[in-house]
C-alpha positions as CSV (number, residue, x, y, z in Angstrom):
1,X,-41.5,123.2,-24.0
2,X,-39.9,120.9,-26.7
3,X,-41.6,117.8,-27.7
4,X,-38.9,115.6,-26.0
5,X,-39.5,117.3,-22.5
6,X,-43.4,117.6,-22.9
7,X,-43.0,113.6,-23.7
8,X,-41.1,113.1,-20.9
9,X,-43.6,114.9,-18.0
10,X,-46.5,113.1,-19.5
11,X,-44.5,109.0,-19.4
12,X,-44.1,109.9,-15.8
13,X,-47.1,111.8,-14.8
14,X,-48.8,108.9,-16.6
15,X,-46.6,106.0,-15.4
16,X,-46.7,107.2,-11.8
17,X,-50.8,107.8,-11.6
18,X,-51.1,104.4,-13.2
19,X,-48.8,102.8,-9.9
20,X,-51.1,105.4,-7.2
21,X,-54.1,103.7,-8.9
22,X,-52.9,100.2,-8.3
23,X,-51.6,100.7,-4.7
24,X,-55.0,102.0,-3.6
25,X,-56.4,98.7,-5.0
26,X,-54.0,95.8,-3.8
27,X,-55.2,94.1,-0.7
28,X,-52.2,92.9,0.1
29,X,-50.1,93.8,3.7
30,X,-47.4,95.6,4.3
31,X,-44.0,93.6,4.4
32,X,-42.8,93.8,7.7
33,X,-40.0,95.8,6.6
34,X,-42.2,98.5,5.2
35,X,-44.3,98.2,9.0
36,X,-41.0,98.7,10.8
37,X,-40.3,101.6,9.3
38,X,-43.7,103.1,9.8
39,X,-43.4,101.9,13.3
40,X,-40.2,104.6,13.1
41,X,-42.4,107.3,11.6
42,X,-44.0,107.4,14.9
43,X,-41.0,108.4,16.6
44,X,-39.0,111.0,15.2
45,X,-35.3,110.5,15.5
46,X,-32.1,111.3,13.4
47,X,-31.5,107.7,13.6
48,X,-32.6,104.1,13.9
49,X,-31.3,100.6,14.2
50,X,-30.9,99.3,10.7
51,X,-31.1,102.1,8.2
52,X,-30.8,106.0,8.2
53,X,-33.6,108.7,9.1
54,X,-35.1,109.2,5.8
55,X,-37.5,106.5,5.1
56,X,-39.3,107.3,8.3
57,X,-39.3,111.2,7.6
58,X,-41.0,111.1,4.2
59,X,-43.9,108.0,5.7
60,X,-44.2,110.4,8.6
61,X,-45.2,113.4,6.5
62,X,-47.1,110.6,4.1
63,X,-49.5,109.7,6.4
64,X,-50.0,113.1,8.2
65,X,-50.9,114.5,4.9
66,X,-53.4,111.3,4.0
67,X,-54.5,111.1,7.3
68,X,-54.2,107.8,7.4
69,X,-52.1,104.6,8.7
70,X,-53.3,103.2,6.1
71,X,-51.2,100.8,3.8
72,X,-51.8,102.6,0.7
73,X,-50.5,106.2,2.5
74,X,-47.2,104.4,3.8
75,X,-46.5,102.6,0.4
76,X,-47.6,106.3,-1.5
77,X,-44.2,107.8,-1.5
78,X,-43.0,105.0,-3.2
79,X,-44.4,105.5,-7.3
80,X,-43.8,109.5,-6.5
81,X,-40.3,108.9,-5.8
82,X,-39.3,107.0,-8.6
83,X,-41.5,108.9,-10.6
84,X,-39.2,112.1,-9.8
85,X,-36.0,109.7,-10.3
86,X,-37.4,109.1,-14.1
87,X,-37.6,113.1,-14.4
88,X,-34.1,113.7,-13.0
89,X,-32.6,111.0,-15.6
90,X,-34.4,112.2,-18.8
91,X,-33.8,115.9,-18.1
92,X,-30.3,115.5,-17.7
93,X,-30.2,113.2,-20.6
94,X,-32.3,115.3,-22.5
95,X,-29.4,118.2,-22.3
96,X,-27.2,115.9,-23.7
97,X,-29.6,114.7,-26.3
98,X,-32.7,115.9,-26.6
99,X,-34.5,113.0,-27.9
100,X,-33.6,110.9,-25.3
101,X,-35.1,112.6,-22.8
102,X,-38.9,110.5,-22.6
103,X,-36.9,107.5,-23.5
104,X,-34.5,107.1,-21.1
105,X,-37.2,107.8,-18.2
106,X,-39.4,105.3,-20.0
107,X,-36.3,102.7,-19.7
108,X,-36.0,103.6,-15.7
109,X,-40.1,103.1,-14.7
110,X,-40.5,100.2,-17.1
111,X,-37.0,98.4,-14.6
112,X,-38.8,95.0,-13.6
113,X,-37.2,95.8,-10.1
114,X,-39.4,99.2,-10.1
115,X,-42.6,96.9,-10.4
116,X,-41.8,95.9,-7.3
117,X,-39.9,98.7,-6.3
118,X,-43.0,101.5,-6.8
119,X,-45.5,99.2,-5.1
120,X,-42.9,98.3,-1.8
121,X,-41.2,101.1,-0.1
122,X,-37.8,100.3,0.5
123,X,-34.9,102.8,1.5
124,X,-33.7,101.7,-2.6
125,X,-36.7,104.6,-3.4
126,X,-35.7,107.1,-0.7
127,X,-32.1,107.0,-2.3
128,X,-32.9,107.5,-6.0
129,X,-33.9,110.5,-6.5
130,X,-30.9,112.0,-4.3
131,X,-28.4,109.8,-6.0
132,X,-29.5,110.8,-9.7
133,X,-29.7,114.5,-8.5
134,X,-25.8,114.3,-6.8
135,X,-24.6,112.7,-10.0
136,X,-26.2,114.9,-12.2
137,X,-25.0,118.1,-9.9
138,X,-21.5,116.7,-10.2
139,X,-21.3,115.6,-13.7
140,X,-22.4,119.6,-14.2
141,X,-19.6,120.7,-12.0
142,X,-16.8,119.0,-14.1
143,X,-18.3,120.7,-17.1
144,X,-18.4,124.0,-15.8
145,X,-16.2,124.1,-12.7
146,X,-18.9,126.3,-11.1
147,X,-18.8,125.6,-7.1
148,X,-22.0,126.2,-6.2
149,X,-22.8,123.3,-8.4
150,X,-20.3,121.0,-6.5
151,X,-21.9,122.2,-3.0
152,X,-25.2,120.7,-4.5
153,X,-23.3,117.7,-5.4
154,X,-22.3,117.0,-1.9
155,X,-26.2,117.9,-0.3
156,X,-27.8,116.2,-2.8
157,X,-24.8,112.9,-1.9
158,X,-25.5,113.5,2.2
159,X,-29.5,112.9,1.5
160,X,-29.3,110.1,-0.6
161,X,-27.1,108.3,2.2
162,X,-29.6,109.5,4.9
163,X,-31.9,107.3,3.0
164,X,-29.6,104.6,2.3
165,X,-25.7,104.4,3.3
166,X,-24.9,103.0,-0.6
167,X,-25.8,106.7,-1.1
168,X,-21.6,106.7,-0.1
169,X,-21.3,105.2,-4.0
170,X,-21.6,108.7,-5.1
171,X,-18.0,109.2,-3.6
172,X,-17.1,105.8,-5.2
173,X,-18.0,107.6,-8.9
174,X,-16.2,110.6,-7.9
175,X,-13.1,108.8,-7.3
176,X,-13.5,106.4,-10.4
177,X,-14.0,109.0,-12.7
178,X,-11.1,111.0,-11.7
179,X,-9.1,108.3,-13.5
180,X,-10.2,110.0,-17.1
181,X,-8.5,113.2,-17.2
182,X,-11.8,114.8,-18.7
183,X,-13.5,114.1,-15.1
184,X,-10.6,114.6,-12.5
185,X,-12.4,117.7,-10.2
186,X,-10.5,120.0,-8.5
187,X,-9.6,119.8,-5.2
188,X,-11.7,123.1,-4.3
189,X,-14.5,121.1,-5.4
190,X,-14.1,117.8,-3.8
191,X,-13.9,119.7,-0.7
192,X,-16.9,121.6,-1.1
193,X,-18.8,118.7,-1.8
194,X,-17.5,116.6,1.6
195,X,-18.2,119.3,3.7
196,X,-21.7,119.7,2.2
197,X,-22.2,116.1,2.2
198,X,-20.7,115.7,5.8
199,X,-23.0,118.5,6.8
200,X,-26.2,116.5,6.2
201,X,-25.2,113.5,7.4
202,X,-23.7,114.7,11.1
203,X,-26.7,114.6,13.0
204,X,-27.2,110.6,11.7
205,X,-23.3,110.1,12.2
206,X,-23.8,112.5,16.2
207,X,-26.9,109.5,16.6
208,X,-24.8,106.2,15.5
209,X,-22.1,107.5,17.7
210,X,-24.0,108.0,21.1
211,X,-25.9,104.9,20.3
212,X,-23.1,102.7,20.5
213,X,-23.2,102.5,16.4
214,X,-25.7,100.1,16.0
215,X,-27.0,101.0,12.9
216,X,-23.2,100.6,11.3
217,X,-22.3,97.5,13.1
218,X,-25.7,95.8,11.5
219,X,-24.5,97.1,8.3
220,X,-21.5,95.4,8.8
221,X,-23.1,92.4,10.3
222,X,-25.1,92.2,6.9
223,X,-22.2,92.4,4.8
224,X,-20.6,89.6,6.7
225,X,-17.5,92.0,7.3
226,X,-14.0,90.3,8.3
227,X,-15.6,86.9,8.1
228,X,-13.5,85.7,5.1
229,X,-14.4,84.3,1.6
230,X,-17.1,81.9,1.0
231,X,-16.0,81.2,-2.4
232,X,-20.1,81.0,-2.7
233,X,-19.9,80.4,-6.4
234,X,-23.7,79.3,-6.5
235,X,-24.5,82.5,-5.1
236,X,-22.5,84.5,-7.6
237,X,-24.6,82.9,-10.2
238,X,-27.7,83.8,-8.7
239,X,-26.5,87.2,-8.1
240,X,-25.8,87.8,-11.7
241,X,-28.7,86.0,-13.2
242,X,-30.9,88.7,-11.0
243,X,-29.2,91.5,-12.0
244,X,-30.4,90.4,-16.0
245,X,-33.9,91.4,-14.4
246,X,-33.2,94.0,-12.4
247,X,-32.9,96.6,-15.5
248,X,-34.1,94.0,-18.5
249,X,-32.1,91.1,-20.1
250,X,-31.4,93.2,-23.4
251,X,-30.2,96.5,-21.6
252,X,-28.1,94.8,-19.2
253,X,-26.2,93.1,-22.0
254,X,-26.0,96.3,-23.4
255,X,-24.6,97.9,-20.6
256,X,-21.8,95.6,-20.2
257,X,-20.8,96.3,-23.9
258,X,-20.8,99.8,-23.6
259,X,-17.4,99.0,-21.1
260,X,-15.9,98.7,-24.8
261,X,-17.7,101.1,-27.0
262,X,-17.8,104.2,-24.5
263,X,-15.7,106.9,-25.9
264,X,-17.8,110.5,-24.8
265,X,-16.9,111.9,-21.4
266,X,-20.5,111.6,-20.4
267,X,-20.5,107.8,-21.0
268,X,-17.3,106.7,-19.4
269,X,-18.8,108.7,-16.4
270,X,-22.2,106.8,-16.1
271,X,-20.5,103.9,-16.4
272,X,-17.8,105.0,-13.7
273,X,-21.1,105.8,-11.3
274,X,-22.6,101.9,-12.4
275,X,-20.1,99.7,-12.6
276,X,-17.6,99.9,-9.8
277,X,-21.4,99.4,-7.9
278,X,-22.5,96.0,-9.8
279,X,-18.4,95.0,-9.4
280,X,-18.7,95.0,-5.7
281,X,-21.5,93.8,-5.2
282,X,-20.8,90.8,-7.3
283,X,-17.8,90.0,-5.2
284,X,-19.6,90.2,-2.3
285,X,-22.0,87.9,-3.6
286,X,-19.4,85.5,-4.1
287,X,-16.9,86.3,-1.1
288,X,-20.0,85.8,1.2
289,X,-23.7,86.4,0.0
290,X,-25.8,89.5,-1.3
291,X,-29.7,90.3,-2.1
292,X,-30.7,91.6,-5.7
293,X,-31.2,94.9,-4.6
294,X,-27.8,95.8,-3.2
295,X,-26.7,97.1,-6.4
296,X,-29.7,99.0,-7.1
297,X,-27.7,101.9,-6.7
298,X,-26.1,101.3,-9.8
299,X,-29.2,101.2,-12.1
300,X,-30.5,104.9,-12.5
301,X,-27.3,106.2,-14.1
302,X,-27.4,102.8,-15.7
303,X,-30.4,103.0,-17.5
304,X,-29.7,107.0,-18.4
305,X,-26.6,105.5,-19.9
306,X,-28.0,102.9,-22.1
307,X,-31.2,105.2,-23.0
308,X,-28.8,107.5,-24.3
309,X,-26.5,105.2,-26.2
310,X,-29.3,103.4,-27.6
311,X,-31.3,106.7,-28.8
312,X,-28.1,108.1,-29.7
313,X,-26.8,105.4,-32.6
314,X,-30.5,105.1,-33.3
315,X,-31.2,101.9,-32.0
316,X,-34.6,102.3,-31.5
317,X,-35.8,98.7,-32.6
318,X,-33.4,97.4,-30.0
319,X,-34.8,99.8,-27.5
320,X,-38.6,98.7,-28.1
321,X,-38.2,95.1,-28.2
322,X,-36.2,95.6,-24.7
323,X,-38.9,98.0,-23.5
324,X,-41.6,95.3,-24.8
325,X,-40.1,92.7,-23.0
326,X,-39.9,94.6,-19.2
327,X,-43.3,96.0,-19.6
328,X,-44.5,92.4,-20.1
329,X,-42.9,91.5,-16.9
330,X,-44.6,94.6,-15.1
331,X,-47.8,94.0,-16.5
332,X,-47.7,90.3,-15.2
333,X,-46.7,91.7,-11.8
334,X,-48.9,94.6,-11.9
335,X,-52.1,92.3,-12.2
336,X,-50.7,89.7,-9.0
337,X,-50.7,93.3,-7.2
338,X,-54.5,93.4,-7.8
339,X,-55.2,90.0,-7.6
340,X,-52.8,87.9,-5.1
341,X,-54.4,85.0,-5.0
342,X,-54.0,84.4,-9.2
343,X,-49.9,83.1,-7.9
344,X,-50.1,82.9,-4.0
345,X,-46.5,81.3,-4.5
346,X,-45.2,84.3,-5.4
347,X,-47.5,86.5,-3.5
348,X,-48.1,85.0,-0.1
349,X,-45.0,86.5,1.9
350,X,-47.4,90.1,1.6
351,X,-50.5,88.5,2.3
352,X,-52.2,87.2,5.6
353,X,-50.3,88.8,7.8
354,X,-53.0,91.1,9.3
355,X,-54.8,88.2,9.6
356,X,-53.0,86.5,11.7
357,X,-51.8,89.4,14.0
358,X,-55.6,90.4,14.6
359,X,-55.9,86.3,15.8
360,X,-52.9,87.5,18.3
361,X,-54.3,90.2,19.7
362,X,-57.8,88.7,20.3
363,X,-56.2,85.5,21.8
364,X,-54.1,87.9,24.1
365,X,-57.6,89.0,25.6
366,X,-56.0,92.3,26.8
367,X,-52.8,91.0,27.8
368,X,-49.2,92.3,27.1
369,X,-47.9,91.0,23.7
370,X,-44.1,89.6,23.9
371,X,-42.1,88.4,21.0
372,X,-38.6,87.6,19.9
373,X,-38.8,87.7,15.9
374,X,-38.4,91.2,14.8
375,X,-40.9,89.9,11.4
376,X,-43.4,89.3,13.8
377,X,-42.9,92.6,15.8
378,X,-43.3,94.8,13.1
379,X,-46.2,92.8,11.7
380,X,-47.8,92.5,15.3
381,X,-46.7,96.6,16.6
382,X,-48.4,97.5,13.0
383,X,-51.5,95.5,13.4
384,X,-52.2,96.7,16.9
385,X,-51.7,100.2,16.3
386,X,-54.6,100.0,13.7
387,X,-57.0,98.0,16.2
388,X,-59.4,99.5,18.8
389,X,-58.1,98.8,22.8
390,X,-55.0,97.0,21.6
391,X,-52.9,95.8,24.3
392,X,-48.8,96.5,24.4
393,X,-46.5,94.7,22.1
394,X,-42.9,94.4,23.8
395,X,-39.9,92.4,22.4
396,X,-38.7,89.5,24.9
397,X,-36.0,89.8,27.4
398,X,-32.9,89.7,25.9
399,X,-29.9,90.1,27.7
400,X,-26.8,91.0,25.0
401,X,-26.8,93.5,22.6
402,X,-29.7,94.5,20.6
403,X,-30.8,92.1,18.0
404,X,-33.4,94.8,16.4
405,X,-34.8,98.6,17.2
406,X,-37.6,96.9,19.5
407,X,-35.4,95.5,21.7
408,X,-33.5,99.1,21.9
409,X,-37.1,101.1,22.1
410,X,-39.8,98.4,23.6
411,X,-38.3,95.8,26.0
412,X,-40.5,93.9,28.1
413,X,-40.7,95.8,31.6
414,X,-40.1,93.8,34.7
415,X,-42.7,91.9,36.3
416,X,-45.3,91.9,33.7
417,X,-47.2,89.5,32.6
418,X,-47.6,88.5,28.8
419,X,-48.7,86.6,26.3
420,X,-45.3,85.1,24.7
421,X,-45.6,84.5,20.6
422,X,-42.5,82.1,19.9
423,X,-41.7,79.9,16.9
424,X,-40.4,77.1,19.4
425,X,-42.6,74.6,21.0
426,X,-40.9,74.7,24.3
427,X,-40.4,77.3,26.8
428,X,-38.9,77.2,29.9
429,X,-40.1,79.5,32.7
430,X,-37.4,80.3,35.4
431,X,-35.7,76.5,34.7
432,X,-39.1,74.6,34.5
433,X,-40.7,73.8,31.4
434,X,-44.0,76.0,30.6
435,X,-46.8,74.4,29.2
436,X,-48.1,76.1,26.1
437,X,-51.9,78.0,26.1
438,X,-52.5,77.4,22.5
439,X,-51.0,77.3,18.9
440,X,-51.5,78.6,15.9
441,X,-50.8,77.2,12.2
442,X,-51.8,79.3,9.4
443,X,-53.0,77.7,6.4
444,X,-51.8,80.5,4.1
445,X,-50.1,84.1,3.6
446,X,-47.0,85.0,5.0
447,X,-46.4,82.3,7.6
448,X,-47.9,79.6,6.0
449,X,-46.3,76.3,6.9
450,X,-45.2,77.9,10.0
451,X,-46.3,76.8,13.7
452,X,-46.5,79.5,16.2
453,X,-46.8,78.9,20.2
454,X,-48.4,80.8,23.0
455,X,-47.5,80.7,26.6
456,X,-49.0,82.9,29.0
457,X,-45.9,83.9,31.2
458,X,-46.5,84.9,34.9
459,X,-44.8,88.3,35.9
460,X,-41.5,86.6,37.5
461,X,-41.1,84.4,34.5
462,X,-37.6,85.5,32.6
């Protein structure tokens, strides 16, 4: 083994163990995004409400093989994951140019996203991997025009969308690139690499379809589809200013530039499988609104594209000072993980929430939990799942479509009695006003600032 590659294994075997060690000692909670998709791992299924199957799959087999609900076994995957994206990008940027192999997977793990990114599991992670793999696959198809290699471009493209549908932005790279003559596949291969693709992905596509395609119509619902343009100039800004952390101020300005200096086939195609990503993305930031992370797809062959240009023209000094300036950021972060309470400004929303949930559950006294919020759900469903003689947690009656998976999967039956959690004051019990059984205002954590009500409901109260 080279001393490029043997670099490369130990930045990540290094970088990854280091992010294992600091998940097992953060106390903080799960987000109540990670506890709804643990909440999925319990129930096997080729789809859910919001996202694809893949998230739940690999927490499923993460806590089986811990043995543990614990937070630290659902979070887990999480550094491993990106810890295998870093591999896929330096190895494949190591056959281009073999010194570039440790550094581009140094770029990647030292993201300031991935500080957050390898501590919270999001469907981003599940994706990575899968993405980098599909391009990779592809990029060695249109060098060699072998089509075995395009058919594990397509299953590599059909898992990364069964952990996140911007896993379609493979396609989106396929057609981009086809513009430079140097990268236009044949059609034998496109076609090998659809059917593969559209073989993984049928049984999620055979779900959405005989479940009324919930999970695409919240898609859409998130995207604001077909609701015209906002013209949200403020949130373009914002957008773009949190894209300069995303990957590092200094290699994000050097992305852009390389839109004018690419010239090598493997260039123009990195940038073809990031740009076309941050572009629309950045309108819809604008046309209506978008998080941070919606372009995350565009980072990995981002960051393999800078590593390599900046290796390549022997830029190192530019690279370290970049590199210096994102580890700084993940240090900083790293030691809030650890310590919470140093910047609970920026740390409450994963603190406290067990806390409070366990207040729920004892005030229930054995009764049925209802509740509308989904955040509250999760956190609540989570929490109980953990405690000893637990009663149920259903989501409040709720006559239109579903607003989240627990209406779909844990409605409140008929005549029961329950506890009812709501964020309003008032409540009105078949037409008369209920009065409340208690309150609850946490001081701090997660829903600080926020008043929550309890009414005990009778059985016929709707």
């Amino acid at each position: 083994m080279s001393r490029p590659i043997s670099a490369l294994f130990a930045v990540v075997l290094a970088v990854t163990a280091a992010r294992l060690l600091l998940l097992a000692l953060t106390p903080t909670d799960l987000f109540f995004d990670e506890a709804q998709y643990w909440a999925w791992s319990r129930q096997f299924d080729f789809g859910y409400f919001s996202k694809p199957p893949l998230i739940a799959w690999v927490i499923g087999f993460s806590t089986w093989l811990g043995g543990s609900d614990a937070p630290f076994w659902v979070r887990a995957p999480a550094p491993v994951l990106h810890g295998i994206t870093a591999l896929i990008l330096g190895l494949w940027m190591g056959r281009i140019h073999k010194p570039a192999a440790p550094w581009v997977a140094a770029l990647y793990l030292a993201m300031p996203v991935l500080a957050i990114g390898s501590w919270m599991f999001s469907t981003d992670t599940i994706m990575a991997p899968f993405l980098a793999g599909a391009l990779w696959a592809w990029w060695a198809y249109l060098d060699s025009r072998r089509l075995p290699l395009a058919l594990l471009a397509g299953l590599l493209a059909g898992c990364a969308i069964m952990g996140k549908y911007a896993g379609v932005y493979f396609w989106v790279t396929v057609a981009v690139a086809a513009f430079f003559p140097a990268l236009r596949p044949r059609l034998s291969g496109v076609a090998v690499a659809a059917a593969a693709c559209l073989a993984v992905i049928s049984p999620n596509l055979i779900w959405n379809l005989t479940h009324g395609l919930v999970t695409f119509q919240h898609t859409a619902h998130n995207a604001q589809a077909g609701s015209g343009i906002a013209m949200n100039w403020a949130g373009l800004a914002e957008f773009l200013a949190s894209q300069t952390m995303v990957i590092g101020p200094l290699f994000f300005i050097v992305w852009i530039a390389l839109l004018w200096r690419a010239k090598e086939p493997i260039e123009r195609y990195l940038l073809a499988a990031s740009i076309p990503v941050l572009l629309i993305i950045t309108w819809q930031s604008w046309a209506a609104e978008a998080n941070a992370n919606w372009a995350f797809a565009a980072y990995p062959p981002a960051a393999a594209l800078v590593g390599l240009a900046l290796v390549r023209q022997g830029r190192l000094r530019y690279f370290r000072y970049g590199l210096a300036f994102n580890l700084a950021l993940v240090l900083a972060f790293s030691v809030l993980l650890v310590a919470p309470s140093l910047a609970p400004r920026l740390t409450d929303r994963y603190t406290g929430r067990a806390e409070l949930m366990n207040e729920i559950i004892a005030r229930a006294d054995g009764r049925p939990i209802a509740v509308v919020e989904r955040q509250i759900l999760a956190d609540l469903t989570y929490t109980a799942a953990q405690a000893a003689d637990a009663p149920p947690i259903y989501a409040m009656d709720w006559d239109g479509p579903p607003r989240h998976w627990y209406d779909m999967v844990a409605p409140r039956p008929e005549n029961t009695a329950v506890l009812y959690v709501s964020k309003d004051p008032d409540f009105a019990c078949n037409g008369h006003p209920l009065a409340p059984e208690g309150e609850l205002r946490p001081e701090g954590g997660a829903y600080k600032g926020r008043t929550l009500t309890l009414f005990a409901l009778p059985a016929d109260c709707r």
